[in-house]
C-alpha positions in Angstrom: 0.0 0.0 0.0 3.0 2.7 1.1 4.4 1.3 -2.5 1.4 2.4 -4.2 0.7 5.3 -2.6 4.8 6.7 -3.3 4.5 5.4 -7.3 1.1 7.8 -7.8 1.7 10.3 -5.8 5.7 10.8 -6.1 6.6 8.3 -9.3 8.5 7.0 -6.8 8.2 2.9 -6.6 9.8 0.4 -3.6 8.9 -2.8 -5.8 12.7 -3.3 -6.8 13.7 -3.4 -3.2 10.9 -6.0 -1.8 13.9 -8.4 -1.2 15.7 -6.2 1.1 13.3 -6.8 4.2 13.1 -11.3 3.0 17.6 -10.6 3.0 17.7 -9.2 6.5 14.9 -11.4 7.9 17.4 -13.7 7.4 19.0 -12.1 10.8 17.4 -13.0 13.2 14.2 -14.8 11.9 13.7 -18.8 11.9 13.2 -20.3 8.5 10.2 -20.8 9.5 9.5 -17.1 9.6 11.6 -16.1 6.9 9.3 -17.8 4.5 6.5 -16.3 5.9 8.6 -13.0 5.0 8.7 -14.5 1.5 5.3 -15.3 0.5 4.2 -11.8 2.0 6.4 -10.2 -0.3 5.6 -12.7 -3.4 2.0 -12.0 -3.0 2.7 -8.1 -2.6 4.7 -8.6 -5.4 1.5 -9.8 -7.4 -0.6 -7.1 -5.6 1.6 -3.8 -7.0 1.8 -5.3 -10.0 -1.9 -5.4 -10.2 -2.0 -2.2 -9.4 0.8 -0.4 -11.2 0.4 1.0 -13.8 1.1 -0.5 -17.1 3.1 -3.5 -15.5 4.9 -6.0 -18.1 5.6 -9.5 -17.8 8.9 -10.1 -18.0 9.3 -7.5 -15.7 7.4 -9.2 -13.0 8.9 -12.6 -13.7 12.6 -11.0 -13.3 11.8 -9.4 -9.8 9.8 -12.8 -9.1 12.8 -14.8 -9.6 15.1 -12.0 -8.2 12.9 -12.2 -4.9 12.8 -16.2 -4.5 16.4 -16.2 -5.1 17.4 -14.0 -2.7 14.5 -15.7 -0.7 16.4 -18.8 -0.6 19.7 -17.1 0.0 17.9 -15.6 3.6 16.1 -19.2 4.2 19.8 -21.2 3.8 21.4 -18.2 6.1 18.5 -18.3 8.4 19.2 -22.1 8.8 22.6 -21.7 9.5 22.1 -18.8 12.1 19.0 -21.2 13.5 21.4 -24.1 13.8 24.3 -21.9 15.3 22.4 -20.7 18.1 20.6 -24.3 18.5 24.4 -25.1 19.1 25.2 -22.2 21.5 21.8 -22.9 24.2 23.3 -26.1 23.8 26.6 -25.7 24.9 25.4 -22.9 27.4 23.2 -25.2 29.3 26.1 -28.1 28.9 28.6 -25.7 30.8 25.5 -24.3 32.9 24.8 -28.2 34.1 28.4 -29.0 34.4 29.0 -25.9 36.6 25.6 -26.4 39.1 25.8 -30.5 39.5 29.8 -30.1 39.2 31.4 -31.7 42.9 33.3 -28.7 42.4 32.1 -25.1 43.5 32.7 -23.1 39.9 33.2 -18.8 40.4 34.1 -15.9 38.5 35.2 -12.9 39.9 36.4 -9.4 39.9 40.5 -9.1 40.2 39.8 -8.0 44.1 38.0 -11.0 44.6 34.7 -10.0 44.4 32.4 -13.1 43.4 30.4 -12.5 40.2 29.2 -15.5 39.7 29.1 -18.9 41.6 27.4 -23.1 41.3 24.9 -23.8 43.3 27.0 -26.7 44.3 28.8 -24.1 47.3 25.3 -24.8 49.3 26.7 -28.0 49.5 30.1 -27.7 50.1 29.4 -24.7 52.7 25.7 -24.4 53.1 25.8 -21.3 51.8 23.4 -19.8 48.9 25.4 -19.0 45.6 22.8 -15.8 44.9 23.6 -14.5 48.4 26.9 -15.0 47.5 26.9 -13.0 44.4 28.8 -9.3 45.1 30.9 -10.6 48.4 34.5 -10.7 48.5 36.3 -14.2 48.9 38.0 -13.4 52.3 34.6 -12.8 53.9 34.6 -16.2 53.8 37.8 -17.4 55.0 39.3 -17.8 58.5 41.0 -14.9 59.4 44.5 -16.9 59.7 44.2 -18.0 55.8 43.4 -14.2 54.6 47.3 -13.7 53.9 47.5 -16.6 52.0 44.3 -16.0 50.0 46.5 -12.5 49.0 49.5 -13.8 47.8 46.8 -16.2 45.7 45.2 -13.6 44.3 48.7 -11.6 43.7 49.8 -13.7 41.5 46.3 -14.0 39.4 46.7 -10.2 39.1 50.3 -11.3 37.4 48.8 -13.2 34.9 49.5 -16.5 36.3 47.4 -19.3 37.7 47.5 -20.2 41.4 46.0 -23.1 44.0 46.0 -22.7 47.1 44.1 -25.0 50.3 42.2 -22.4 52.9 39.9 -22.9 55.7 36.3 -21.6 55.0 33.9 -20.6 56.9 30.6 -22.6 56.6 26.9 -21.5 57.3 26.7 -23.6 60.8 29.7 -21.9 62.2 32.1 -24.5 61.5 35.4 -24.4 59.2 35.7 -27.2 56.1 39.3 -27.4 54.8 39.1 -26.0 50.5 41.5 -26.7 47.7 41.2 -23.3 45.6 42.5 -22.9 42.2 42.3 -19.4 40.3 43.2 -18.5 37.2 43.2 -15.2 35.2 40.7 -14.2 32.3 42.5 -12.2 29.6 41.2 -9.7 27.2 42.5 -9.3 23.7 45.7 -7.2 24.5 46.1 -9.8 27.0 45.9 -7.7 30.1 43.9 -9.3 33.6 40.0 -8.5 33.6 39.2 -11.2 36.5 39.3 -14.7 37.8 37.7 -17.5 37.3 38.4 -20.5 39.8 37.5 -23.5 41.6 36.6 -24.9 45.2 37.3 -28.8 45.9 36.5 -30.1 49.5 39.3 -31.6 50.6 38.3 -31.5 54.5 38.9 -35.6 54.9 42.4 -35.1 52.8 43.7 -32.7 55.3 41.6 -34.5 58.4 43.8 -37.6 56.7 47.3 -36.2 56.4 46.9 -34.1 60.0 46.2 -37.8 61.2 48.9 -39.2 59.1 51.6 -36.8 60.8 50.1 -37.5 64.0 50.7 -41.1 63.3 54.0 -40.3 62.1 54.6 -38.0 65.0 53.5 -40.7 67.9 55.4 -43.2 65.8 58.7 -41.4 66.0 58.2 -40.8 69.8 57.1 -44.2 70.3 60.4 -45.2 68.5 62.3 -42.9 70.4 60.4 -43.7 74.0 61.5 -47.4 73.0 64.8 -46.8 72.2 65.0 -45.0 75.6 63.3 -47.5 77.7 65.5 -50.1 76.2 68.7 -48.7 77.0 67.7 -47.3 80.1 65.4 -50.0 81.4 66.5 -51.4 84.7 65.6 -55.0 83.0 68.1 -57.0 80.7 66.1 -57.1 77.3 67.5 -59.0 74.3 66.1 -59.7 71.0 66.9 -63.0 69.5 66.1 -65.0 66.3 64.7 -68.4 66.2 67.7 -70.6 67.1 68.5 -67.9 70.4 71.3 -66.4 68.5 71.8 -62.2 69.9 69.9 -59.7 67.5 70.0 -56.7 69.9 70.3 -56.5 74.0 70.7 -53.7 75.7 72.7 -52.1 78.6 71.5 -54.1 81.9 71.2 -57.1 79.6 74.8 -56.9 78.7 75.9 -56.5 82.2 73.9 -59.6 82.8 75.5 -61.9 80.7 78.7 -60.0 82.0 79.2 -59.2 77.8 79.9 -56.5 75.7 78.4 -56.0 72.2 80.9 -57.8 70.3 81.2 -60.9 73.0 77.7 -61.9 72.1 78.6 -62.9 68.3 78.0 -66.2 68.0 76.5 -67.1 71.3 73.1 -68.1 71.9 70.9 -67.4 74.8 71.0 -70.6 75.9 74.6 -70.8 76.6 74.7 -68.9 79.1 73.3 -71.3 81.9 74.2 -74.5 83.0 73.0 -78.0 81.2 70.8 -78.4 83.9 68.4 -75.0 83.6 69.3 -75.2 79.6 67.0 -79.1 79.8 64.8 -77.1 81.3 63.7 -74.4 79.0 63.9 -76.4 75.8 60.7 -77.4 75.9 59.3 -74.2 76.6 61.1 -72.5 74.2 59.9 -75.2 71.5 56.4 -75.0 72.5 56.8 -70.7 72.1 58.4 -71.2 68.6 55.7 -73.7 67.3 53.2 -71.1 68.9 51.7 -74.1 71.1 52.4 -71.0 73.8 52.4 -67.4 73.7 55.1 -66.8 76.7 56.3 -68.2 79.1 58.5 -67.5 82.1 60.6 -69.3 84.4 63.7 -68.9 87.1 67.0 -70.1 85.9 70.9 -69.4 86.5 73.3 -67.5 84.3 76.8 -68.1 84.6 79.0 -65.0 84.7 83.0 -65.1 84.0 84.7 -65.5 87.4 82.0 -64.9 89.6 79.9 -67.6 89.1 76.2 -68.1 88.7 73.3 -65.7 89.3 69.8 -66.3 89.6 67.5 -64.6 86.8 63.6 -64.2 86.7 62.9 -64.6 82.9 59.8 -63.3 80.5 60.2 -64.7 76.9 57.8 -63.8 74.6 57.6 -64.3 70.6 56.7 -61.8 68.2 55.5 -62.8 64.5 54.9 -61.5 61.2 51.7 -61.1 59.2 51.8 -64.9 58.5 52.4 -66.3 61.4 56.2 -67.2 61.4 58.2 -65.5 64.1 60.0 -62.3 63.6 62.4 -62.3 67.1 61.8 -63.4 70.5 62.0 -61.5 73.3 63.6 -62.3 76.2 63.5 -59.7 79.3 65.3 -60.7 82.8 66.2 -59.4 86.0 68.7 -60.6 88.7 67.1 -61.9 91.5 70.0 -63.6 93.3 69.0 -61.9 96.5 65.4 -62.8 96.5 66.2 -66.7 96.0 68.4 -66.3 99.0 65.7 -64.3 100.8 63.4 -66.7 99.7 65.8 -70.0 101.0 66.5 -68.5 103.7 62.5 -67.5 104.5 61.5 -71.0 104.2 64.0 -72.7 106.2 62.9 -70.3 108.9 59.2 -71.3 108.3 60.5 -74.6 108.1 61.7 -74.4 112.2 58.7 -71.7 112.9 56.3 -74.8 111.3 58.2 -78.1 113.3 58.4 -75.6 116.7 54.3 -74.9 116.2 53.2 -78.2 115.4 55.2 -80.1 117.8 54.7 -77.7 120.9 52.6 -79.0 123.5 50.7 -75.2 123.7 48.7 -74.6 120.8 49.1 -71.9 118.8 46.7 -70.6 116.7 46.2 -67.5 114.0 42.8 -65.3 113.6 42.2 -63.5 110.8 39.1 -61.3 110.0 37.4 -63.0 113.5 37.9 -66.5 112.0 40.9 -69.2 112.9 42.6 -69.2 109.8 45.3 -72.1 111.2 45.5 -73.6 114.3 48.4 -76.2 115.3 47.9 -79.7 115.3 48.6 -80.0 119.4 45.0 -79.1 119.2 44.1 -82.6 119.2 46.0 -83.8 122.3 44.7 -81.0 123.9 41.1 -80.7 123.8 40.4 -83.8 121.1 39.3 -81.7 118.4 41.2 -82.0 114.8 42.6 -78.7 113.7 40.3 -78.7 110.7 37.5 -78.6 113.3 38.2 -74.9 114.4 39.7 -73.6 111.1 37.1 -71.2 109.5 34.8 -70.9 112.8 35.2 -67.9 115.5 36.8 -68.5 118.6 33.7 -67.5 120.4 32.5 -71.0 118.9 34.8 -73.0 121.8 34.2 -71.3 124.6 32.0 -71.6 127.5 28.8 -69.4 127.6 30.2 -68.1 131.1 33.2 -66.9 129.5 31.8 -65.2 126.8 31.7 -61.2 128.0 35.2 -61.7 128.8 36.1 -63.3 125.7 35.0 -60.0 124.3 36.5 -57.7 126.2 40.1 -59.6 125.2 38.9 -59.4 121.4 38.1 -55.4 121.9 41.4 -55.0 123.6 43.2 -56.9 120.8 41.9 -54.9 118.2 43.4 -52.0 119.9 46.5 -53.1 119.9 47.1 -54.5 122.9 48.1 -57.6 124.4 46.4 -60.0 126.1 46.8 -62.4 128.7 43.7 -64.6 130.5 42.2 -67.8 131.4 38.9 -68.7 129.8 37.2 -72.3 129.8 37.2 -73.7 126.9 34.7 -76.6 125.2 36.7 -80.2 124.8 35.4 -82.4 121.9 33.6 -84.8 124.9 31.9 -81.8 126.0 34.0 -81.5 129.2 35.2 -78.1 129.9 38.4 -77.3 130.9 40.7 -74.4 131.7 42.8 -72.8 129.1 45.3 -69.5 129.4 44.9 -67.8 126.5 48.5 -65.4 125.2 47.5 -63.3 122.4 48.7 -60.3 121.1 47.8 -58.6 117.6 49.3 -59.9 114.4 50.9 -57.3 111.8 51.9 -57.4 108.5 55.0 -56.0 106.6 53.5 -52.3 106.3 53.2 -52.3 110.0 48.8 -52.8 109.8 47.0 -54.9 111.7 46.1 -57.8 110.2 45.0 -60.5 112.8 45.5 -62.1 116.1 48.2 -64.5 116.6 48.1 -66.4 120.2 48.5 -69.9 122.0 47.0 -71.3 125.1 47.5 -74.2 127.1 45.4 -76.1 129.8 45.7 -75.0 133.2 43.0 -77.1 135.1 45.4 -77.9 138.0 47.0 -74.7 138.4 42.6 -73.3 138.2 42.1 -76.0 141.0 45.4 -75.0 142.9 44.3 -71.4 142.9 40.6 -72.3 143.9 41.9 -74.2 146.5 43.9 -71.7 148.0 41.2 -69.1 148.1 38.7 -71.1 149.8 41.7 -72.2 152.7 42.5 -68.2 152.9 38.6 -67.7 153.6 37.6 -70.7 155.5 38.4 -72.2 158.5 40.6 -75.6 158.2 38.5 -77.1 161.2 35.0 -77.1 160.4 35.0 -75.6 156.4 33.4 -72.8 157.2 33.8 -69.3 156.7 36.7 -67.7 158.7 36.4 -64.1 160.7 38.0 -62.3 158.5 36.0 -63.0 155.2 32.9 -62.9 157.4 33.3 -59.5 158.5 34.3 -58.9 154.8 30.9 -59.8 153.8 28.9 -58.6 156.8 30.8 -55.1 155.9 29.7 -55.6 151.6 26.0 -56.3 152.8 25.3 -53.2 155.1 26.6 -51.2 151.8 24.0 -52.1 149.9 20.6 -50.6 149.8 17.9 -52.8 151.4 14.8 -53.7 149.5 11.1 -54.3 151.4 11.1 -58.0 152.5 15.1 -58.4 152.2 16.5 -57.7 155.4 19.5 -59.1 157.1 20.1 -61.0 160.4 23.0 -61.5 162.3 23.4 -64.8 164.6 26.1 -64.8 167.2 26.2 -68.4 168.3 28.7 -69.9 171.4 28.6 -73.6 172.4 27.6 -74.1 176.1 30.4 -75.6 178.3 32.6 -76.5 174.9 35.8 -76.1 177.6 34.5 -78.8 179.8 34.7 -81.1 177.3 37.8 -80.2 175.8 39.3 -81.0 179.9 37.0 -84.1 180.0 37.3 -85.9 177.1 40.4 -84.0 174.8 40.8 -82.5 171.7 40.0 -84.5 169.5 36.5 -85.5 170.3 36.6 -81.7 170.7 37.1 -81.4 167.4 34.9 -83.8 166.1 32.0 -82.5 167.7 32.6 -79.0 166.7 33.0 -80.3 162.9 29.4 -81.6 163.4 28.1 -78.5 164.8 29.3 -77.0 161.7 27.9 -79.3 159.1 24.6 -79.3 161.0 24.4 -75.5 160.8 25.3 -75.4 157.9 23.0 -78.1 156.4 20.2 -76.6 158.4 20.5 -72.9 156.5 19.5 -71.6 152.9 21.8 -71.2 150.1 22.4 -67.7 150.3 23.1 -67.7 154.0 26.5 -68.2 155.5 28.2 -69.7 158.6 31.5 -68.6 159.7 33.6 -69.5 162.6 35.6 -66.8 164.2 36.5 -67.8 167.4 37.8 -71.3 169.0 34.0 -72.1 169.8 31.8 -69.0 168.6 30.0 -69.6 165.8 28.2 -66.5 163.4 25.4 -67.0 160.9 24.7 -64.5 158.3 20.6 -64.7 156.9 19.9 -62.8 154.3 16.3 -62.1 152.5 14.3 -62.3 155.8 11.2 -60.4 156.2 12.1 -59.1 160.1 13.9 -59.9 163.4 10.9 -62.7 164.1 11.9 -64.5 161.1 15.3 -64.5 162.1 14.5 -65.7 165.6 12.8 -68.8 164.3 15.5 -69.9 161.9 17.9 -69.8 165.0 15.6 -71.6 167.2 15.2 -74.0 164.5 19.4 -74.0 164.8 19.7 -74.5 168.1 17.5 -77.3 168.2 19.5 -79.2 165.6 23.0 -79.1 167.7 21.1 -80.2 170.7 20.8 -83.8 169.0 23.4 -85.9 170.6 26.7 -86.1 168.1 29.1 -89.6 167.6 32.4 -88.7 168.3 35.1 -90.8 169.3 34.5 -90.4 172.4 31.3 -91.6 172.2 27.7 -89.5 171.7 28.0 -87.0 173.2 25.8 -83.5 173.3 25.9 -79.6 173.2 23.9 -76.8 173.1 23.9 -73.0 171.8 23.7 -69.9 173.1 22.1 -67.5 170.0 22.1 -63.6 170.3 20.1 -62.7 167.1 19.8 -58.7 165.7 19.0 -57.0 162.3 21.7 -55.6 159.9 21.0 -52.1 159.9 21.7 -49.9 156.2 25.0 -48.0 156.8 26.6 -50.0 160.1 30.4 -51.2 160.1 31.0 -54.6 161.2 31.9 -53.9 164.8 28.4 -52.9 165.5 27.0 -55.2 163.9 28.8 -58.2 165.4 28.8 -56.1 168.9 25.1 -55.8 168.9 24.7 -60.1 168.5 27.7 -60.7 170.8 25.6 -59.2 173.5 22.7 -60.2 173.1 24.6 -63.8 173.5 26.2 -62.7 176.4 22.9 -62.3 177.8 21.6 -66.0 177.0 24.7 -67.5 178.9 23.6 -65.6 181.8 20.2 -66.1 181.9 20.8 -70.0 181.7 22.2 -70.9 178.1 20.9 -73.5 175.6 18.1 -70.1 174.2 18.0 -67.5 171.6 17.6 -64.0 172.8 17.4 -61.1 170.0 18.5 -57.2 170.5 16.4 -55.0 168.7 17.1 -51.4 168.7 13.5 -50.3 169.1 13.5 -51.4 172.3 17.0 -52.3 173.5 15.9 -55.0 175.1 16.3 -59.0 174.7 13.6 -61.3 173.1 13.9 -64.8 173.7 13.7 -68.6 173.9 15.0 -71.2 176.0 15.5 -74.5 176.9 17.4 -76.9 179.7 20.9 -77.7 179.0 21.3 -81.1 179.7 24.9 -82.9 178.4 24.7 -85.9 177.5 28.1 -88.2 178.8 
């Protein structure tokens, strides 16, 4: 239409040129599209020259042809353009997948380190997002100990040169990650430095691997060294030795051992060195290590050393191997312990005489630990009939008397104070007898000075109990008649007005004198004299309670102590009941003969010594013999008057 309008108004037509918009189509149009621009200007074509004026033929056939020619010039350059492109996306979005699934983080960036561009993939390697990323500087990112290095990096990218470099980044959860970087410079035509482009590799397990590695390497070397160390400076001979014994290495002590130097141990083998005897000995063992039947073993043996003779050596050999099994070295390690086998020797033939003295003493001697008899000598047995095994395990509580028991414990307390103890208990035969034992004991400690038991030994002292007994009773009786003699009587009298008096358990006081006891003394002699008093005796004494006591404390004067009586009436009967007992005639040997008593009876008052006690009956007595003998009369202080009983005195010749 602009065509037609320009050729009537102006004479000025655009027909010639309708291949110049179909050429340039060619551009940036598909094919597609460019022969859409072709049949628009074909059918234009037609159009104007429907419309010109006076259009001929050949005229529109030559700019027909002109028009698909160029036509298909534009359609073969669109195609090539198309495919060109087609090629380019294609690459671009090869490079753009290779850079966002690469392991690899992929940048570009300025020449101050600015990051233009970065993969995805540094969410992965640092959590971080590439688009927030995008406009911060590298060193933002780095620890600030690996900024200098990062510097000299970039330095010499600014020169033109490529660089790699491993750095400590700064991840989004605070941590660090160990990264391999590797920049390189982007040059523009005159070859100067517009940026960087680079790359960031995890290598967190390769440095995590080598740090370890020199660690490794490290410890190794002062393992080595520590070894080395310990070797030569050990207190303890060590040697190395190869399968047959022969020396591979020893060191210091071990050569002062063997009494060797370096060069004195070619050719010898670890067996040499002791006699036939100890060499017999550890063959076996030494055959059984190599055949790995046993991973060690150890044993005492002697060395010989040059003009001294032998020592005794505690041994510890021990085999390493290889991989496979067979044996790389033994080691042997040893120590003198020349004194300790003379310690021990010497130890046991001391237990030795310690053990015969024990088992063949007649005491038994016995050993507690933690309250039980851990050993008890075999003298046990003639002793008391039990076997030793019959005590060992049990506490010694276990063989003694229930009687003895509180003082048992007080010896065990003492004991585990520390102190010694020395006392007679009664101990429990195997025929259930009892018999008298003195117990020696003393607490047992061991080498660091603790206690650590009871060691002790006790023998039977049955007669020497009796012996004892016996002379306690003769000091307080009276060798004539058995009874109590005056002074344990006033002992006693004295211990019971001490105590306080309960209702109902008062205590009386008899003062009894035989009537005319002189007469027959003159008449018949001492001894019948001395029978009949005996008697009187026993039939006082059978005649009275079991806590009561008769005493004699004069040649004929008799005292009775009663205790538990309700009052003096009480008292009074029990004498009366006395008196009539004597008054039976008595066999002597002399013939029967008879006497009577005179009883002075009074009450044990709380808080009174002896002598007033004892006064108090002695007259009351007096006062029977005067009033006629052969009665009981009783003081009372109430009154102070006599109360009592009599009857005829009558001797019977």
């Amino acid at each position: 239409m602009l065509d037609l309008a320009l050729t009537r108004s102006l004479g000025f037509t655009l027909f010639p040129y309708y291949w110049i918009p179909v050429l340039l189509a060619a551009s940036f149009a598909t094919p597609r599209q460019v022969g859409w621009f072709t049949s628009l200007a074909i059918v234009l074509t037609v159009v104007w020259s429907l419309q010109a004026p006076q259009p001929t033929t050949l005229e529109l056939l030559l700019r027909l042809v002109g028009l698909i020619g160029m036509a298909w010039v534009s359609l073969h350059l669109a195609r090539e353009l198309q495919a060109k492109d087609r090629s380019n996306r294609e690459l671009k979005q090869h490079y753009q997948l290779l850079a966002e699934n690469a392991p690899d983080v992929v940048l570009s960036s300025d020449l101050n380190g600015r990051i233009a561009w970065i993969s995805p993939s540094v969410h992965q390697l640092l959590g971080h997002d590439s688009l927030q990323l995008q406009g911060r500087s590298i060193d933002e990112l780095l620890l600030e100990a690996d900024r200098g290095q990062l510097d000299q990096s970039i330095g010499l990218v600014r020169q033109g040169n490529s660089s790699v470099c491993e750095l400590r980044f700064r991840a989004a959860d605070g941590g660090s990650r160990w990264v391999s970087m590797a920049l390189r410079p982007v040059l523009g035509a005159t070859g100067e430095v517009l940026g960087m482009v680079g790359s960031w590799r995890d290598i967190q397990g390769e440095v995590e691997a080598r740090q370890a590695e020199e660690r490794t390497k490290t410890d190794l070397a002062a393992s080595e060294e520590r070894l080395r160390l310990t070797m030569e400076n050990a207190s303890t001979g060590i040697a190395l030795l190869d399968a047959s014994g022969h020396f591979l290495s020893i060191n210091p002590t071990g050569r002062s051992l063997l009494d060797r130097d370096g060069a004195g141990l070619e050719g010898l083998t670890w067996q040499a060195f002791s006699p036939a005897s100890d060499q017999a000995s550890e063959a076996p063992l030494m055959q059984e290590l190599l055949s790995g039947r046993r991973p060690c073993y150890r044993l005492r043996k002697r060395i010989e050393q040059r003009g001294v003779g032998p020592i005794w050596v505690d041994c510890s050999v021990s085999c390493s191997r290889h991989a496979d099994g067979t044996t790389a070295f033994v080691i042997a390690q040893f120590n003198d312990v020349t004194e300790m086998v003379q310690a021990e020797a010497a130890l046991a033939t001391s237990e030795e005489r310690y053990r015969l003295l024990a088992e063949n003493s007649s005491d038994v001697v016995l050993l507690i630990k933690d309250e039980l008899i851990s050993w008890i000598s075999p003298s046990l047995t003639c002793m008391l009939g039990w076997q030793p095994g019959d005590w060992i395990g049990h506490p010694l509580s276990r063989f003694i008397t229930a009687d003895e028991q509180p003082a048992l414990e007080r010896d065990l307390h003492a004991l585990a104070a520390g102190r010694t103890v020395v006392s007679r208990l009664q101990a429990l035969a195997h025929d259930h007898s009892q018999r008298w034992v003195e117990l020696h004991a003393s607490p047992y400690r061991d080498l660091d000075g603790r206690l650590n038991g009871i060691v002790g030994s006790f023998r039977t002292v049955d007669q020497e109990v009796a012996a004892e007994r016996e002379l306690a009773r003769r000091a307080c009786t009276d060798e004539l008649t058995g009874l109590v003699n005056r002074h344990e009587a006033l002992e006693q009298i004295t211990a019971i007005a001490g105590r306080v008096v309960r209702q109902g358990h008062a205590t009386a006081v008899l003062f009894c004198d035989l009537d005319n006891f002189k007469e027959i003394n003159d008449n018949f002699g001492h001894v019948p004299g001395d029978e009949l008093l005996r008697a009187v005796a026993t039939r006082i004494r059978m005649g009275l309670r079991s806590g009561d006591m008769a005493a004699r404390i004069g040649g004929d004067e008799l005292m009775v102590v009663l205790q538990g009586v309700r009052s003096l009436g009480d008292a009074v009967t029990i004498a009366e009941k006395l008196r009539r007992a004597v008054a039976e005639p008595i066999s002597t040997s002399a013939g029967l003969l008879s006497i009577t008593l005179s009883i002075g009876v009074t009450m044990v008052e709380p808080g009174e010594d002896s002598d007033q006690i004892i006064s108090r009956a002695d007259r009351a007595m007096y006062r029977a013999k005067q009033t006629g003998r052969n009665q009981v009369l009783a003081f009372s202080d109430q009154s102070d008057m006599f109360e009592g009983r009599h009857a005829s005195w009558q001797p019977a010749l």
